[in-house]
Structure formats: C-alpha cells, structure tokens
N, C-alpha and C positions, 0 to 999 in steps of 0.2 A: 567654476562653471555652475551655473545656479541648475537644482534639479527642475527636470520635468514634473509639470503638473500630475497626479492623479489622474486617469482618466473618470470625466464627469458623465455617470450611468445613470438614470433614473432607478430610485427602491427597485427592486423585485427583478428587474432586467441584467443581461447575463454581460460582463465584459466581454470583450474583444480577445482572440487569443493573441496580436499582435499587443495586446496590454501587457503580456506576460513575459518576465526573464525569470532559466533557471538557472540553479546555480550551487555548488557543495553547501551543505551547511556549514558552519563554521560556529570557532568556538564563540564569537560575538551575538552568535543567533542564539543560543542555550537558553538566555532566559525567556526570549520571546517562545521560543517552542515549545519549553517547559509548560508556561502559559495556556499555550491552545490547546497542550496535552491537556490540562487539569482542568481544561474546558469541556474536552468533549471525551472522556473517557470517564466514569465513576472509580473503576482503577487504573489510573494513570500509572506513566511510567514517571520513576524518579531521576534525579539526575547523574545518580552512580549508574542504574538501571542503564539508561540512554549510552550514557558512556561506555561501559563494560559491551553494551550488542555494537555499540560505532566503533568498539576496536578489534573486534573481529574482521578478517583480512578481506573475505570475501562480500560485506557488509557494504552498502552508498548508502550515504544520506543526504537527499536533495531536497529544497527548497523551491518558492516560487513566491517571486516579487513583482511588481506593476515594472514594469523595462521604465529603465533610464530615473528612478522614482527614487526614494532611497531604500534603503536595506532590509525594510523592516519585514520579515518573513510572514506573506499571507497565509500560506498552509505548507506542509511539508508530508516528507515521503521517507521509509526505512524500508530496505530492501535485499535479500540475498541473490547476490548472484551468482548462479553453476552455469556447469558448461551446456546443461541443455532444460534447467529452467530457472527461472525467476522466481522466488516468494518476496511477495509483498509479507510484512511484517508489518507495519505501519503505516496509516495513513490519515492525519486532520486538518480541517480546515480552520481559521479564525472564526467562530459563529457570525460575525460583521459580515464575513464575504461570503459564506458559503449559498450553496444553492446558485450560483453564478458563476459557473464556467473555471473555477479555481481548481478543485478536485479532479475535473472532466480533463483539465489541463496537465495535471498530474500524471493520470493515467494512463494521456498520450503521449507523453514524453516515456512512459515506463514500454508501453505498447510497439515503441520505436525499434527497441534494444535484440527484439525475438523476430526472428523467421527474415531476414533480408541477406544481401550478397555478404554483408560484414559482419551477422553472426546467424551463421545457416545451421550450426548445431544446434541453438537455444531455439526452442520452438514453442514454449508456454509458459504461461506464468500462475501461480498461484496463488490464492489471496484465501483468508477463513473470515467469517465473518458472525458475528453473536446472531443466534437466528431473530432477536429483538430489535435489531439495531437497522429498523426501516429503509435511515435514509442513507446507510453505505450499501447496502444491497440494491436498493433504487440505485445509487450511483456506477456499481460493480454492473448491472443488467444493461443500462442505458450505456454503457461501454463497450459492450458486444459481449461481458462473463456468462457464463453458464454454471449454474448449482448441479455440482455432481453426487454428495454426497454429505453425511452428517455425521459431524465426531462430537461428543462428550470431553474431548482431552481439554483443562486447562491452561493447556501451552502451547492454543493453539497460536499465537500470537506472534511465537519465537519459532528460530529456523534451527535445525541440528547442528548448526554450525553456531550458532550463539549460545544454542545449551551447553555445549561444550567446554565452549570459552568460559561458563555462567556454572561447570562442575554440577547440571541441574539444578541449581537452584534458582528458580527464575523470578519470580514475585512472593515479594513478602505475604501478600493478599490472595497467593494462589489456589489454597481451599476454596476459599470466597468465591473463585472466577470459576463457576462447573456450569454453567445453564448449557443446553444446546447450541452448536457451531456451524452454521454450513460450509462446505469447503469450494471454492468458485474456480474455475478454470477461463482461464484463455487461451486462445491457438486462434493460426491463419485456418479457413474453414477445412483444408481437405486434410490438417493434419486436425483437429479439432474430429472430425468424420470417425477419421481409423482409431483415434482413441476410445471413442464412446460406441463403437463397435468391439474394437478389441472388451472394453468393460463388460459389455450385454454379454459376450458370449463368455465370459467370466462367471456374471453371474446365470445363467444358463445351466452351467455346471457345480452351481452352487459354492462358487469361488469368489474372491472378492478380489480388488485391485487396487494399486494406487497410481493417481496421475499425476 
C-alpha cells in the first residue's frame, strides 16, 4: 500500500490536527528522537539516559507522526504517570515542524489522560520549564498552563520515580543545568481554583506548597 502524501502546508501555517497519528515510541524511533533531542536542548539527553527513564514502569513515551505517512517521529513526549498527576518530563519538536500545531498536538493528547469519567483521580499535570526557554512557555501558556512557582533544582527535568530507578544520578552535565526553573500546572478550571487557593492561603501563613 503506497503511503500517504505529507500534508501540503504553506511555511509559517500550522498543520491540521487530523494530519497527526500518535503512537509508543519505539525502539526504531531512538535514533530519530536522539536527533531532535540534540536539536533542541543544549543538554540533551543521551541514549542510556532515554533508556534507563523509558524503563521506569510508571514512565510513556509517545510520539507523533503525520497519520497514514511513514514513521518518521515529528516531535515526541516523556511522561510520569501517578494516580492523581501527570509530570511531563520531556517534550521536542523537530525545528522543521515546530511552531505548527505539533507540540500543541502533544499536549492535547497528554491534556486527555486528567480529569474525565476514565481517570477522575488524575486531576493535573505538571511540567518545569528553564525560565529562558521562551518558546516552551509560549507553548505551556497557549495550552491553558499556569506558572505557579520557581525552583533552582537541577532535576527539574526527571520525575521521583526515575530518580529512583537513575540511584540519583541523573545527568552527567548536572552542575551545568542550575539557571532558574519555572514550575507550570494544569488542571480542569474548578480544580485548578481550589489549588491556587488552597496555595495563597499557605503562603498567608508563611507556608509553602506543592502542586
């Protein structure tokens, strides 16, 4: 069966979300994902790296390809999942596609997982982001995120549950990664509400939280 064309976008114009299939990564994607890592991160992750957080149990790692097209992974996603929230851990686009609806596409398949009849415990997801790193924040905001607060930790990248696995040792270049971190929340709005309530009155009393 011969594949589907590409869809044909003009520069600058955002795909079609019906352009897009997702799908596990797989061990055939590695070296493409490698790739967009060492694209769009100054400390990338390596490939034992990748490996050692994708075999952690509670860990997905989802891709996204043009539907019906062939294989070749546009951007992809690393992800922890608990029973009542989500940390993104990872997320690049291909620089070719990016700023076009690839990322946006990401985030709504991740967006799907929290707050519905089929997982009513998970109700947020979490995401950190380098306070430098413009246009994942542009992309985090333009998805409904909200910046709640600001850590210094280098690990802010990795989830407790891959540190674990990872004996803390997380990046070889870990001193190197300290600049400021914002930390982004998502929630359906009225649980969204009672948490940045419950925080104010936290810090009210001179107390801090985590969401």
């Amino acid at each position: 069966m011969p594949l589907t064309p590409a869809p044909q976008v003009p520069p600058g114009e955002k795909y079609s979300p019906e352009d897009f299939h997702h799908r596990w990564i797989a061990n055939s994607d590695k070296l493409s994902i490698l790739a967009i890592e060492r694209k769009s991160y100054e400390f990338s992750w390596g490939r034992e790296f990748f490996d050692s957080v994708l075999s952690c149990r509670s860990v997905i790692g989802k891709c996204v390809q043009f539907h019906g097209n062939s294989n070749e992974p546009l951007g992809y996603m690393i992800y922890d999942l608990g029973k009542e929230s989500i940390r993104l851990l990872n997320l690049a686009v291909n620089p070719i596609h990016r700023r076009r609806g690839v990322g946006s596409s990401l985030l709504t398949s991740l967006q799907s997982k929290i707050a519905g009849e089929k997982f009513p415990r998970r109700i947020r997801i979490l995401a950190t982001v380098e306070e430098h790193n413009d246009a994942a924040i542009a992309l985090l905001v333009n998805s409904g995120f909200i910046g709640v607060s600001l850590t210094d930790s280098s690990l802010s990248r990795m989830s407790p549950t891959a540190l674990q696995k990872l004996h803390c040792n997380p990046h070889p270049d870990a001193d190197a990664i300290a600049p400021v971190f914002i930390n982004f929340l998502y929630a359906s709005p009225h649980i969204l509400n009672r948490i940045l309530q419950e925080q104010q009155a936290c810090y009210s009393y001179g107390r801090t939280t985590h969401v």
